[in-house]
C-alpha positions, -999 to +999 in steps of 0.1 A: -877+229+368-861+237+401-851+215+422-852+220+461-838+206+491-858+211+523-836+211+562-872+220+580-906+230+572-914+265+559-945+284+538-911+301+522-924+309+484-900+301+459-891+329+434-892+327+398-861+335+390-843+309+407-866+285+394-847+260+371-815+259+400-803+239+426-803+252+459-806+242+489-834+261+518-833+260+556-802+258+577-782+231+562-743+235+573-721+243+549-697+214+542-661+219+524-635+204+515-603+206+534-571+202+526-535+216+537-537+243+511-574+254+521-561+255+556-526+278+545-554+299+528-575+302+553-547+308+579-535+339+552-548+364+572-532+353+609-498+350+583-470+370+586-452+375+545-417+385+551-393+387+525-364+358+532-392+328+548-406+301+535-437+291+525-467+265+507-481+276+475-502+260+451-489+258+413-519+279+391-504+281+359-472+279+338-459+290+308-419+284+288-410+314+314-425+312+347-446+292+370-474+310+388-476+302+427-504+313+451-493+313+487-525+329+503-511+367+500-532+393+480-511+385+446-503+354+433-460+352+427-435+340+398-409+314+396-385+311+369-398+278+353-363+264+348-360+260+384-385+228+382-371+215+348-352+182+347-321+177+329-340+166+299-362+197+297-393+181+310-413+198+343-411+185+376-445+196+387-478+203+373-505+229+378-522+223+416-491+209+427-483+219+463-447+232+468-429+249+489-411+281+482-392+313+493-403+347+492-374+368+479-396+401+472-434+413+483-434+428+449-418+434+415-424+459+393-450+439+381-465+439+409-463+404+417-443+387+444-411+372+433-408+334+441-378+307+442-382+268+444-344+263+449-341+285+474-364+277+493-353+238+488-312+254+500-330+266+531-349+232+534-320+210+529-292+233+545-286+217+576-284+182+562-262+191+539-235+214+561-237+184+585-226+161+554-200+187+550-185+187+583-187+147+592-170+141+554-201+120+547-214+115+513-250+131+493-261+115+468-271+132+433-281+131+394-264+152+374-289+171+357-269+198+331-234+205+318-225+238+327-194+257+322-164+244+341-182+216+351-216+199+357-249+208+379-259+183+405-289+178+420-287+173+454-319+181+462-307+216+454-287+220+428-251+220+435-218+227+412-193+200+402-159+212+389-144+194+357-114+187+376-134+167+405-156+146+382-129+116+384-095+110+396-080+112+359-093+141+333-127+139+317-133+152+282-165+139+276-187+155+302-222+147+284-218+110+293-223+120+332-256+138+323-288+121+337-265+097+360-267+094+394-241+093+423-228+099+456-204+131+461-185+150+491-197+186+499-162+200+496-177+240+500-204+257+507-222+293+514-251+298+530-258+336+523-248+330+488-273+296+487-233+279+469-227+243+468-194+227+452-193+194+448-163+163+447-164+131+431-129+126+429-129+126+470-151+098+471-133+076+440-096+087+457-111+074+495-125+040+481-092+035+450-071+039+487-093+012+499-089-007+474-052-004+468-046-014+503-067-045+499-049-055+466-014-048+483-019-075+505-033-101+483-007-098+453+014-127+447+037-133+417+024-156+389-014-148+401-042-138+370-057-113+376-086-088+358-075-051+352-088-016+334-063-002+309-057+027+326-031+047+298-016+037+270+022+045+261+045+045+233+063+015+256+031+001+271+003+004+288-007+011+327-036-014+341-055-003+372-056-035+393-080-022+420-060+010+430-027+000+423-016+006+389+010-018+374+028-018+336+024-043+310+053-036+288+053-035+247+070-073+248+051-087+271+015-078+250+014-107+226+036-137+214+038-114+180+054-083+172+032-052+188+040-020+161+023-001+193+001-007+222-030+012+208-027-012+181-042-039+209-054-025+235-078+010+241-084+029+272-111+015+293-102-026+277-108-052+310-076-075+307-069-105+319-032-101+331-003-119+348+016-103+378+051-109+366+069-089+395+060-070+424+083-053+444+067-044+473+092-015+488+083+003+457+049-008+451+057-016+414+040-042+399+054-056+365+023-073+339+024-100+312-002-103+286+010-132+266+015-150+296-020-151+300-023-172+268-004-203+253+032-199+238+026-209+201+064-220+202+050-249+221+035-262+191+058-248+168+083-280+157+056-301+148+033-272+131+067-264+107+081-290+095+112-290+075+106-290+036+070-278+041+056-253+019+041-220+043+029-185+038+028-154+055+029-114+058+064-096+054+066-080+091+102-060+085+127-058+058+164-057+070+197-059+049+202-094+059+167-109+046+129-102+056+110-116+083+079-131+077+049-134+103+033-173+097+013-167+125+006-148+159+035-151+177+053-172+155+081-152+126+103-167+103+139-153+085+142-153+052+180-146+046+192-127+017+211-159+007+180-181+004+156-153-017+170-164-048+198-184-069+213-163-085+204-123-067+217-119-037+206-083-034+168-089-039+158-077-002+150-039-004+143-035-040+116-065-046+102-070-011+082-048+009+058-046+042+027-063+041+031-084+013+021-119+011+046-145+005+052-180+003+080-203+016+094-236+023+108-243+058+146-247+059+149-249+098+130-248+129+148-242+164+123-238+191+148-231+220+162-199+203+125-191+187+139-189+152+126-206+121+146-203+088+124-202+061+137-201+019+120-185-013+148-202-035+133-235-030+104-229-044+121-216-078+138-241-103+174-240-096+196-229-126+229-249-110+214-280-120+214-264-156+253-252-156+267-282-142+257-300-172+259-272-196+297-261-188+320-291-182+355-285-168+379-273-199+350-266-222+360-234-242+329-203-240+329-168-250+313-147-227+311-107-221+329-090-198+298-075-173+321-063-142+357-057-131+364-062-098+403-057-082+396-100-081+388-108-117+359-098-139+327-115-145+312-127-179+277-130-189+276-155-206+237-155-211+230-174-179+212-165-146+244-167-131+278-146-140+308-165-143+342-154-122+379-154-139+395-150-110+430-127-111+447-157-102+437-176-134+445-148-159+479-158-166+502-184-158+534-165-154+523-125-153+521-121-116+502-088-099+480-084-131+456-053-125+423-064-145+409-026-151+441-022-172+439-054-191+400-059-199+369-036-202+332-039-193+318-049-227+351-071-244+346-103-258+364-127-239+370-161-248+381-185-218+380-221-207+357-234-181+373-243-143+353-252-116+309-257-114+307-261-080+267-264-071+270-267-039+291-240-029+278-220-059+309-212-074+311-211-117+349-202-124+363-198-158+399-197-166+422-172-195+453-191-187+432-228-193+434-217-227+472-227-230+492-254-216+511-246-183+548-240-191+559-261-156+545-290-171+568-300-195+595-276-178+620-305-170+620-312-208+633-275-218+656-273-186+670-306-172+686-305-144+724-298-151+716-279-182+734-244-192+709-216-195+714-180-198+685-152-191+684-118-181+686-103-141+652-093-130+659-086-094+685-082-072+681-093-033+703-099-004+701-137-007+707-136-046+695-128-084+668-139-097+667-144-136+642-146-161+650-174-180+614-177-203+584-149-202+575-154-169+592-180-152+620-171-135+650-191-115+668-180-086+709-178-081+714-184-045+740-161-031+761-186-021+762-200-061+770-168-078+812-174-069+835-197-056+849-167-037+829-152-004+799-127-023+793-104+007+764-089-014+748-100-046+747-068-063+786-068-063+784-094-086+756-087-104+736-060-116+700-059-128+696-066-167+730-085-168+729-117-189+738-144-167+746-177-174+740-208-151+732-238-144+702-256-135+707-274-101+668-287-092+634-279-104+603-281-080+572-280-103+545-277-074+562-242-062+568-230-094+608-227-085+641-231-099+680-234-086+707-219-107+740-219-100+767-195-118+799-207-102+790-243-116+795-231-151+826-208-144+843-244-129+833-258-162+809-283-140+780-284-162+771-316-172+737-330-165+765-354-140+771-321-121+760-322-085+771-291-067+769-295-029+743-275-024+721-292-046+712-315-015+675-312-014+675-305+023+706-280+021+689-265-013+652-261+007+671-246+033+685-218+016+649-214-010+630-216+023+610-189+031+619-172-005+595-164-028+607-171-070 
């Protein structure tokens, strides 16, 4: 049924057809909406469209491609749709948003005009922005893209920022910049090319100057202070203090032992640090890290006590011993000579990095940092054993196990070798070369010398075996006796004659003759018998005065005193002579 709305009286006859509508009869004003747009439309035909101006449209559709615009003119125009897309992909506007555009052609091939949002947003913005350009003055922008060489900006337009002005130091990751926003410096820009380049590093170089001049005049020597680990180093690391950049050195990163400064700290770390030095000519600033914290030498002497049992992690391995880390800051030596009894070459061959070992504490000196630590201790100590086992003169047999220029050693199935030292091989062979006497493998038999725990010395003796011939020599060769032997050597002070194997006596030059003897070997040659007689015997030096001329006199009684036989006279002429 129609419906009918009456503005004055009429016999107007409704037709049939509208019947069943709305309507309205009479003069009742039209009444519309209006709205900016509506007026822009209804403006269109007073409007002048000229390619390179600017003006309203209403968004009417969009698509992945393009976004359809009406600005009022007799076909609607096309804008590439990435020109309202955010940095994450979404649209910035909607269909019957109102925007604002620039008309770059009246018509395409298409037929349709061509449209741009940015451009006409460069025009818009233009003046604000080549007035932040020439006063230095910072825009503010979200980077909305990476892009290549750099990032996009938008700055209300978007702008280029090159990689190399995104920070004072280089960037690698760009993505992390994407969707932030910031303040930059217009550093260039083209109007007829609608070209905007952007800085970041400007603004971060203007405020780091800032701040380094601020920090310059507060540093002190011995202040704490919070940094940014700026670099790392294969010597250290460079903190950023507020725009002054000071080095914390390898040794000054920890109490412990640093293998390498990426080992504690990473790019980007905040530190608290200690300003150790600053030299202000140079602006050079010198950090501490384990300053920061307590010096766990402090503590140390009553933490370590002597005798107590400790364990740790093998931190180096030198030819002298290992060093063993007991905690952070705190290291210990381990000398060769206290890893075991009996091996003193045990370092390189049975210890290695990063193994665990235990220890007993041997020493602790806290103003030189050094603990002493022993392995030995902990391991039963076989000289306890041997000095019970071997008493002095007990007779062993042992195996000849090395030949030194010294002595040998024999294995006599003990942890620990025993020496027969050169000296103990015989008691009259003098200058005895062991390679040509023994070899590695003979059965020796030999007597035992010397257990010496302390000093860990086990000695055995060849020449033990058999009684010394000086101790009973006075028996066999009073003094005064006639003896005859064979010359062994001639010298300018006399002859000296073997008068047993081994033991020899000497014939002073001034006893070969009652004449003047200008030179010994006038008198006598070498393997002439001689005959003499015995004038004194000194046991502890192994020496004895002979005298020829006392038995051509006939003097030879065990009466006979020949003048030089004075013990200071006879010391003066043996002094300084070996027999």
């Amino acid at each position: 049924m129609a419906t009918t709305k009456t503005a004055s009286k009429t016999n107007f006859e409704i037709p049939a057809w509208i019947k069943g509508f709305d309507f309205e009869m009479g003069d009742v004003p039209e009444q519309k909406a209006k709205t900016e747009f509506s007026e822009m439309i209804n403006s269109a035909g007073a409007k002048n469209f000229a390619e390179g101006e600017v003006f309203m449209g209403r968004v009417v559709a969009m698509n992945d491609e393009f976004v359809t615009v009406d600005i009022g003119y007799k076909q609607e125009g096309l804008v590439l749709a990435r020109e309202f897309r955010n940095y994450d992909g979404t649209m910035k506007v909607k269909v019957g948003d109102e925007i604002q555009v620039y008309l770059e052609k009246l018509e395409s091939q298409m037929g349709n005009l061509v449209l741009s949002k940015d451009k006409a947003e460069i025009l818009k913005a233009w003046d604000k922005i080549s007035e932040a350009c020439e006063k230095g003055e910072p825009v503010e922008g979200t980077v909305i893209a990476k892009v290549k060489g750099g990032l996009s900006v938008d700055i209300g337009v978007k702008a280029f920022l090159p990689g190399s002005q995104i920070d004072i130091r280089p960037v690698k990751n760009l993505d992390k910049y994407i969707g932030k926003t910031m303040e930059f410096k217009v550093i260039k820009f083209n109007k007829k090319r609608g070209n905007i380049v952007l800085s970041r590093r400007a603004i971060l170089a203007e405020e780091r100057g800032k701040m380094r001049d601020e920090t310059l005049t507060q540093i002190q020597e011995g202040m704490i202070v919070k940094g940014i680990v700026k670099n790392i180093t294969d010597y250290g690391a460079f903190i950023d203090l507020g725009g002054v950049d000071g080095l914390l050195h390898i040794t000054d990163m920890s109490w412990g032992r640093v293998k390498h400064p990426s080992n504690l700290l990473n790019v980007g770390d905040e530190v608290d640090v200690k300003i150790l030095k600053y030299d202000a000519s140079k602006e050079r600033v010198s950090l501490g890290l384990k300053q920061v914290q307590a010096n766990p030498w402090e503590s140390a002497k009553d933490k370590y006590m002597p005798g107590s049992k400790v364990s740790g992690e093998i931190v180096s391995v030198k030819d002298y011993g290992i060093f063993v880390e007991l905690s952070d800051g705190i290291e210990g030596l381990i000398h060769v000579s206290e890893m075991s009894w009996t091996n003193k070459k045990a370092t390189n061959k049975t210890y290695n990095v990063g193994d665990k070992v235990e220890a007993v504490v041997l020493e602790v000196d806290v103003e030189n940092k050094r603990i002493s630590l022993g392995l030995k201790q902990l391991m039963p100590n076989p000289w306890d054993d041997l000095a019970n086992k071997y008493t002095v003169g007990k007779v062993v047999e042992g195996t000849v196990k090395a030949i030194v220029d010294f002595g040998l050693f024999l294995d006599l199935g003990e942890e620990v070798d025993a020496l027969i030292h050169v000296s103990d091989l015989s008691w009259t062979k003098k200058n005895i070369n062991p390679s040509e006497e023994f070899k590695v493998g003979q059965k020796v038999k030999a007597a035992v010398v010397t257990v010496d725990k302390e000093n860990q010395k086990f000695c055995l003796g060849l020449k033990q075996l058999e009684e010394d011939p000086w101790k009973r020599i006075e028996e066999r060769m009073p003094v005064g006796s006639a003896v005859e032997g064979e010359a062994v050597r001639i010298t300018e002070f006399g002859v000296f004659v073997e008068l047993e194997t081994g033991i020899e006596g000497l014939v002073h030059i001034s006893e070969i003759s009652e004449e003047r003897v200008e030179k010994p070997s006038d008198k006598v040659a070498k393997g002439d018998k001689v005959k003499a007689i015995v004038i004194s015997i000194d046991k502890q030096a192994k020496k004895i005065a002979l005298s020829m001329k006392a038995v051509a006199s006939g003097e030879y009684k065990s009466s006979y005193k020949p003048e030089v036989a004075q013990p200071s006279t006879l010391a003066d002429k043996l002094k300084g002579f070996k027999v």
